[in-house]
N, C-alpha and C positions, 0 to 999 in steps of 0.2 A: 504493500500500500504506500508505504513511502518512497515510492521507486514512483509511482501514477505522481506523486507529486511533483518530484525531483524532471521528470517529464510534461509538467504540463504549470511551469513556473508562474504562467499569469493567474494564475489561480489565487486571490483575495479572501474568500471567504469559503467555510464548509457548514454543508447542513448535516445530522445527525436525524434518520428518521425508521418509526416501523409501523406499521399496517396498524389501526385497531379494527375492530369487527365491521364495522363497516366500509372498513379499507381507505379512511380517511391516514393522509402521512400524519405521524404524531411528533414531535421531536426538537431538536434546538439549534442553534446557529452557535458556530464554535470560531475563533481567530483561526487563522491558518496555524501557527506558532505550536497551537498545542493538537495538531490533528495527528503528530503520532502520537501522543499520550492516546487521545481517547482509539486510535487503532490496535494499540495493543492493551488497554487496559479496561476500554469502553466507559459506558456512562450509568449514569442513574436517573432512572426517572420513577412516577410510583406505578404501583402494578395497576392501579384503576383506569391509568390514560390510555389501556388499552383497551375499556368498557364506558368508555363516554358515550354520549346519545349522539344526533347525528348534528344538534348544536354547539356538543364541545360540553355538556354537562354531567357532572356527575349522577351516578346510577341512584336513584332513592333505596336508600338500606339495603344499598350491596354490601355486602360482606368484605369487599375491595377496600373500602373507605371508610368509616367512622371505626367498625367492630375491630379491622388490625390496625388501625392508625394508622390508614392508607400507608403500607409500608411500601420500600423500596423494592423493586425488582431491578437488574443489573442486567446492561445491552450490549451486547459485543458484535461487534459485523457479520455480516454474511457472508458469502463465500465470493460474492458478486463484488467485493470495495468499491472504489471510489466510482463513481458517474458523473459525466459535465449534467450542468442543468442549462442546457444554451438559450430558455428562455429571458433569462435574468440576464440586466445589463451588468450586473459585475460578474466576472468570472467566477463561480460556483461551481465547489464539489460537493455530490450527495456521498454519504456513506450509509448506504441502506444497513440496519441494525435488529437482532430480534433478542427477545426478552428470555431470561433465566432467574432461576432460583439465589438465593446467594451460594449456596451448596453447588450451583454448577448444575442444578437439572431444570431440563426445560420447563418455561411456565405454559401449561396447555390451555392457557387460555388465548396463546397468541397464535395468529391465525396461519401464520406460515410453519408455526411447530404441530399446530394441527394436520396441513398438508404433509412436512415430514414426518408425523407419524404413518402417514397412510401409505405415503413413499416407502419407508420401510418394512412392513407388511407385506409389501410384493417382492421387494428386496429378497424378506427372510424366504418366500418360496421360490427364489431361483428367475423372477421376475421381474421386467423393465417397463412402464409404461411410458409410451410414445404419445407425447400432447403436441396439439396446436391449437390454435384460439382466433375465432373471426371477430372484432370488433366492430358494433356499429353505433355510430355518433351523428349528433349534430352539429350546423353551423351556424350560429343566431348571432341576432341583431338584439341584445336585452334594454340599450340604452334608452326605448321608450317606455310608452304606458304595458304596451304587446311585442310581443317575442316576434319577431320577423329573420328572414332572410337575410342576411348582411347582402347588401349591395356588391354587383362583383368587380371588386380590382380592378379589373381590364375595359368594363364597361359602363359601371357605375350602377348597372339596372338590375332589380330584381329578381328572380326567376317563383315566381309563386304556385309551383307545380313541383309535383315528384318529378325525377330524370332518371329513371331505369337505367344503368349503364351507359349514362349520356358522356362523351368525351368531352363536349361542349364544358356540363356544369364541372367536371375535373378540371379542366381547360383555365373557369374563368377563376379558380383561387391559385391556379398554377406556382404561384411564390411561397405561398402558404405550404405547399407541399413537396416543393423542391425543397425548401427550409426544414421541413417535417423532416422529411427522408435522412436530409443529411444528419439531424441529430439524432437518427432512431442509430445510423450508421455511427457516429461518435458514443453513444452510451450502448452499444453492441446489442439492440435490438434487432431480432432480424423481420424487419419488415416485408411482406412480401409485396402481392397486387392493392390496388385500391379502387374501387371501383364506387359512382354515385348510387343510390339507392330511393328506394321510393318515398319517403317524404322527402319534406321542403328542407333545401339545403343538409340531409342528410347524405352520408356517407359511410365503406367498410375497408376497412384494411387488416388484412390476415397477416398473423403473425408463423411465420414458419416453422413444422414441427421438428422436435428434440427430443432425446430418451433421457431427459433431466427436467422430474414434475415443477421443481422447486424453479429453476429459472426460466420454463416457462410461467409460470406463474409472476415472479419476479417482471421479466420483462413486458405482463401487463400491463402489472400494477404503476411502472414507470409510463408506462405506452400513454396511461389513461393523465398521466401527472403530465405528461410533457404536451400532450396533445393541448388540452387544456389551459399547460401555460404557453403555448406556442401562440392559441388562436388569441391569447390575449397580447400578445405582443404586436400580433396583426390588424387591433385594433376590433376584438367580434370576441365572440363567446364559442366554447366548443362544450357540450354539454352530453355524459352516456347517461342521462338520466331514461327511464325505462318510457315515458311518452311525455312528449312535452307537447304537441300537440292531437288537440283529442279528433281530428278527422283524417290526422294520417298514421301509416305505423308505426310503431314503437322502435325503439334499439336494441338488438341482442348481443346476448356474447355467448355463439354456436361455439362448440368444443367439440372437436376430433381426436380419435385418440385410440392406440393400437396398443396390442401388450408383446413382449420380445420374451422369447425364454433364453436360458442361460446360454445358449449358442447363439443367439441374434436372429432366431426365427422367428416369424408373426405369429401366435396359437389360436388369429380368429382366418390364418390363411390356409384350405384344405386342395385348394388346385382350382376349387371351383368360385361361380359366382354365390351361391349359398353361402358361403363360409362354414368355420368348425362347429363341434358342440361347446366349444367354450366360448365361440362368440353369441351362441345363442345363452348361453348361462350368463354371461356378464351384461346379454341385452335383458335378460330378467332380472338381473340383481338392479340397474338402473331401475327399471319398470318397477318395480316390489318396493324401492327408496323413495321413489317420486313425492308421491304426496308428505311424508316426512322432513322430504329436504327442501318442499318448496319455498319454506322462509328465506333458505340458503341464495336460490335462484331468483327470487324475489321479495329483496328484504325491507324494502319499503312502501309508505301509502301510494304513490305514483306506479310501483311495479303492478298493482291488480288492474291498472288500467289499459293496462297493454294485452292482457287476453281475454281479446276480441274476436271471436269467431269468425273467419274468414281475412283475419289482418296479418298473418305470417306468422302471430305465435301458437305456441302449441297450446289448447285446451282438455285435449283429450288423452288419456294414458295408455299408447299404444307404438306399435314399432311398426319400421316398413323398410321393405330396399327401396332406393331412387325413390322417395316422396317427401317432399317437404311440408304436408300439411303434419305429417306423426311428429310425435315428441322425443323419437327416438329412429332416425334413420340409415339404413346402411349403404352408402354412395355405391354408387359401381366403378369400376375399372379395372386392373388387372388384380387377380386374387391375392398377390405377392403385399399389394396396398388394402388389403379386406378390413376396415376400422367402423366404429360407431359415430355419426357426430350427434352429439348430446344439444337438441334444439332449444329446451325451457328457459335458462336464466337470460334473464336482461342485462343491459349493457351497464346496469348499477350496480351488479352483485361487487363483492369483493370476492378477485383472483381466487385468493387462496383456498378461502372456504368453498369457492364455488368448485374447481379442480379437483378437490378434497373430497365434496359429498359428492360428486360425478362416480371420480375413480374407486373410492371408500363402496360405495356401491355398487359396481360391478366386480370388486372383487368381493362381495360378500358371494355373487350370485355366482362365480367362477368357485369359493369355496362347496357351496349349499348343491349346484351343480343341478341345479332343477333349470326346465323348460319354459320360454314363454310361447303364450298363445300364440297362435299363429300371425302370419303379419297380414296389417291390411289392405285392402286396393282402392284406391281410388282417395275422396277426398273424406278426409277425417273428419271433419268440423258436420258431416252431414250424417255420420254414424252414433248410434248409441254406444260408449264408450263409459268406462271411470273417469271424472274428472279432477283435475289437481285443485286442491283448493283454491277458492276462489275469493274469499278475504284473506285481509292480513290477519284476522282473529282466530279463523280457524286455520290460518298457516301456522301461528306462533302456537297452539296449540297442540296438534300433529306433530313439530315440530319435539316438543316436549316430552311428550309420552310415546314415539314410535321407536319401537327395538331396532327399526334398523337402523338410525339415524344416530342410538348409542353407541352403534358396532363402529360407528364411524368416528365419533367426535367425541370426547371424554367430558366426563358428568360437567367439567369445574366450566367448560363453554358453552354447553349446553343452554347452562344456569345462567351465565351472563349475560348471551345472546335471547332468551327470554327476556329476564327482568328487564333488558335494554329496549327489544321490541314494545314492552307491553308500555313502558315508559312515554316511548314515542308515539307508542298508537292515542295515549290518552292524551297527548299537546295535541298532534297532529289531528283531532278528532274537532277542535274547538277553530281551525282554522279555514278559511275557503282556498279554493283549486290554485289559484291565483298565486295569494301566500305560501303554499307546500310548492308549489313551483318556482318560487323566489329561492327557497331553502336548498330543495336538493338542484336544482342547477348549475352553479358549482362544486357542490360537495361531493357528489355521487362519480 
């Protein structure tokens, strides 16, 4: 880490940050001076700043705060060090950080030691999973009364229409995403395509897949930070909140994802286009999690507004090859590539826990090694199906009590990720559309 420095001298200041539950960056600004101290010796902050609500407030009678005298937890890097933040006019380094015990054992309430737990579960049976992650965002105009369009760059005008894979609306932020690109390439992002999408000033750019859970996740969670401060540099809003507006679609965050065994072979690849038994057991262990882990995939009041029968998200609990209405589909192409992409969360979940109850969940169903129903045909939204919860009240409650979603995530997040939701559902219950959309628009 002190070598990224010694190599990147105009560097003034460093941020210090880790994920809380809803994947807001938590952390502090440190001189350069002393960024090998906290490299090798890390920092402190209290264990509660990683169970704040989504305004930055403490949890009412968590156990985090008052009863241990909000004591300290201690933060040491990741494996990821240092990252430019090239939104920011001074030269800034991130140093992403995750939370421990004083003892040295992980605090399982933080969200990336939740996903290395899961990571290592596949690990212990001789197992690699292979992630990649689609983001979809928007591009607004927040400075008035109404969320709009940003005006484009090139031509000053509006576009107040979805653009399906229009080159044009790519076209007209072109600076914005020549800029984009190069910092996804300086903080080793690997960005791939980007393509426009059907709401206003919406857009998706895939992040290319890796057989390392934790940094893909990682270079989301950055994806979503840099995006965000990028668009504000360019003078507009970039916002993954799950629907900011209510008559076009929402944003997701699709996840693809293959499992390798100890030799480097795919075990949902059998030669054919069906795929193995074990990719059908792990499309059941997703299927079986669903309704449990829907808080996870949609953790806020704005995400139940995105499933919308016939708007691209999923409603119904059911699997398919090549169909994007199911919630769980298996793309085609050569068997060698035979993987799940996981359709439900939105584009607000946080990385970690969202990869976490994905993977967490198909490898239950890879253990349990039971079959799912058969797959559907046609369009899903018009069949009698199970569907995922449909508030946030009976998500955070399913959420609570489903065994599968303990197999996944340990009691101590559980409990937090509750008490936090039910927190927010009771502010966020006194406020209009309007307001909850001021809120998570940035934060999410």
């Amino acid at each position: 880490m002190h070598d990224w420095l010694v190599e990147n001298p105009e560097i003034r200041a460093i941020r210090v940050a880790a994920a809380d539950l809803n994947g807001v960056a938590r952390g502090k600004r440190v001189p350069v001076r002393f960024a090998d101290k906290v490299s090798v010796e890390g920092t402190r902050f209290p264990m509660s700043v990683l169970n704040l609500d989504i305004w930055g407030e403490d949890i009412d009678n968590s156990p985090l705060v008052m009863e241990s005298g909000d004591r300290d937890g201690i933060l040491h890097p990741t494996e990821r060090g240092f990252v430019p933040m090239p939104w920011l006019a001074t030269p800034t380094g991130l140093l992403p950080i995750w939370m421990s015990h004083e003892d040295g054992r992980p605090y399982m309430g933080d969200p990336r030691h939740a996903l290395a737990a899961v990571e290592k579960r596949f690990k212990d049976k001789g197992l690699t999973p292979v992630v990649a992650v689609e983001l979809e965002f928007f591009l607004i105009d927040d400075a008035g009364a109404r969320l709009r369009v940003p005006p484009s760059p090139r031509s000053g005008k509006r576009r107040v229409a979805g653009e399906i894979l229009s080159l044009r609306a790519l076209d007209q932020f072109d600076d914005f995403f020549t800029e984009l690109y190069d910092a996804c390439e300086a903080m080793d992002i690997p960005a791939d395509t980007a393509i426009s999408e059907a709401g206003l000033g919406q857009f998706e750019i895939n992040l290319m897949h890796q057989d390392d859970a934790l940094k893909a996740a990682d270079d989301a969670w950055l994806f979503k930070m840099l995006v965000k401060g990028m668009a504000r540099k360019h003078g507009f809003a970039a916002s993954f909140m799950a629907k900011p507006y209510e008559d076009y679609a929402g944003s997701g965050l699709h996840m693809h994802f293959s499992v390798l065994d100890h030799a480097g072979r795919n075990i949902f690849d059998n030669g054919t286009d069906r795929g193995s038994d074990m990719l059908r057991h792990a499309i059941q262990g997703c299927l079986t999690g669903m309704p449990g882990s829907t808080l996870i995939f949609a953790p806020h009041a704005n995400s139940y507004a995105r499933f919308v029968p016939g708007a691209h998200a999923p409603t119904g609990i059911a699997w398919a090859y090549e169909n994007r209405t199911a919630a769980i589909r298996v793309p085609s192409g050569p068997p060698a590539a035979r993987r799940i992409e996981h359709r439900l969360a939105g584009g607000d979940v946080n990385p970690y826990l969202s990869i976490a109850a994905v993977l967490g969940a198909a490898l239950n169903g890879i253990e349990d090694a039971t079959d799912p129903p058969a797959p559907i045909t046609g369009n899903a939204y018009a069949q009698d199906l199970p569907q995922v919860p449909g508030t946030w009240d009976t998500a955070i409650d399913a959420f609570e009590t489903s065994p599968e979603t303990a197999r996944i995530f340990d009691a101590e997040l559980i409990r937090n990720m509750v008490m936090t939701k039910r927190q927010e559902a009771r502010e966020m219950a006194a406020l209009s559309t309007d307001e909850q959309t001021e809120i998570y628009l940035d934060t999410v």
